[in-house]
C-alpha positions, 0 to 999 in steps of 0.5 A: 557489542557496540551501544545502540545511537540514542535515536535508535534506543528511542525508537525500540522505546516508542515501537515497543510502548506504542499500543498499535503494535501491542494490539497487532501482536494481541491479534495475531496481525503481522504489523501496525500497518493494518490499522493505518489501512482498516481505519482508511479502507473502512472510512469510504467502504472500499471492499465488495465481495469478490474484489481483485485487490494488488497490494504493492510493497506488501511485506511482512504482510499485514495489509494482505492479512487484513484485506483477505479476512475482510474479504472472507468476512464480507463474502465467504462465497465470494472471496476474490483475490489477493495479489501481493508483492515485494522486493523483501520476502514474505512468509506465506498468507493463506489466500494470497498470491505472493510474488517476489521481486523488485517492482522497479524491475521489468521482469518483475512486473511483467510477472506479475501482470501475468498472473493477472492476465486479462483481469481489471483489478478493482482495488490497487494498495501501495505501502511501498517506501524506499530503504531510508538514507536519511538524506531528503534530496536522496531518499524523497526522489526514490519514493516518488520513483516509486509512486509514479511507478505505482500510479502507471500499474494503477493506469493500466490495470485498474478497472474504470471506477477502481480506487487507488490508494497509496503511501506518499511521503510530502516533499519535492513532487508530492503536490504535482503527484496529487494534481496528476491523480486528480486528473485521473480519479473523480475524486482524491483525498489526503489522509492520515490515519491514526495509526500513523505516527504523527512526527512521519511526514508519510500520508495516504493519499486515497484516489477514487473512481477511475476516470475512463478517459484518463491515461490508462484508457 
């Protein structure tokens, strides 16, 4: 078997000693993930009971996983919907709609606006990121492909006053990606969650309150 890179032996050092993935596993979470979006969605208050949520790029699963406990914790009697997908498969979550696919896909995505149907989504998540090759001028136009995709999903079936909050990775495209969702949201902001390792060049911008007259109107 051939030795692991260094690089690589580093980052099953730093995974495996990092106390975010430690208490994820203590609690039953399918990733650290869960608290970069605990810490984000907690923040600003942005679940209500009842709220249709779209988490984009969802697996293994832990945004979905969160959302829909606190979803139940909020309102039992009012438990919303949860809508997840991505390209990779996801073991079943309970209370969660999974569609697998491709979101660069047509089909896909028609899928899933038909399973939403008429229904305006309250909350769109994207922790979406393209398989990394470790060279920027390839793998940064790949995740703001990604991104635009997700901020057209947002304009179309996000309802007005909805929030939007998404991965961004900061590089070519990424000032002119906040400007374009300025004009859309009453107000944007530019986090870093502590969870989020601090050499990752990844940030969360949070976009809310849908503006009736933008694109998607």
């Amino acid at each position: 078997m051939a030795t692991r890179s260094k690089s690589s032996q580093r980052w099953l050092k730093e995974h495996f000693s990092d106390p975010f993935v430690k208490k994820a596993q203590a609690e039953g979470l399918r990733s650290r993930a869960a608290y970069k979006l605990e810490e984000l969605v907690e923040r600003d208050r942005l679940l209500k009971p009842g709220m249709v949520v779209v988490d984009l790029g969802a697996a293994p699963g832990g945004w979905s996983q969160w959302v829909r406990a606190e979803l139940e914790r909020l309102s039992p009697q009012e438990p919303g919907r949860v809508v997840a997908l991505d390209i990779l498969e996801m073991p079943t979550l309970a209370g969660v709609e999974f569609l697998h696919g491709d979101f660069r896909d047509d089909d896909v995505l028609s899928r899933l606006e038909q399973s939403l149907g008429k229904t305006l989504v309250d909350l769109v998540l994207s922790d979406m990121a393209p398989n990394k090759s470790g060279v920027d001028a390839v793998d940064q136009p790949r995740a703001m492909h990604l991104a635009e995709l997700a901020m057209e999903f947002a304009d179309r079936h996000l309802k007005p006053g909805g929030a939007f909050l998404i991965k961004l990775f900061q590089g070519v495209g990424f000032d002119d990606y906040v400007r374009q969702l300025r004009r859309r949201y009453a107000k944007v902001a530019i986090r870093k969650p502590a969870a989020s390792r601090k050499r990752s060049p990844e940030v969360y911008a949070l976009a809310q309150g849908k503006l009736p007259g933008s694109p998607a109107a």
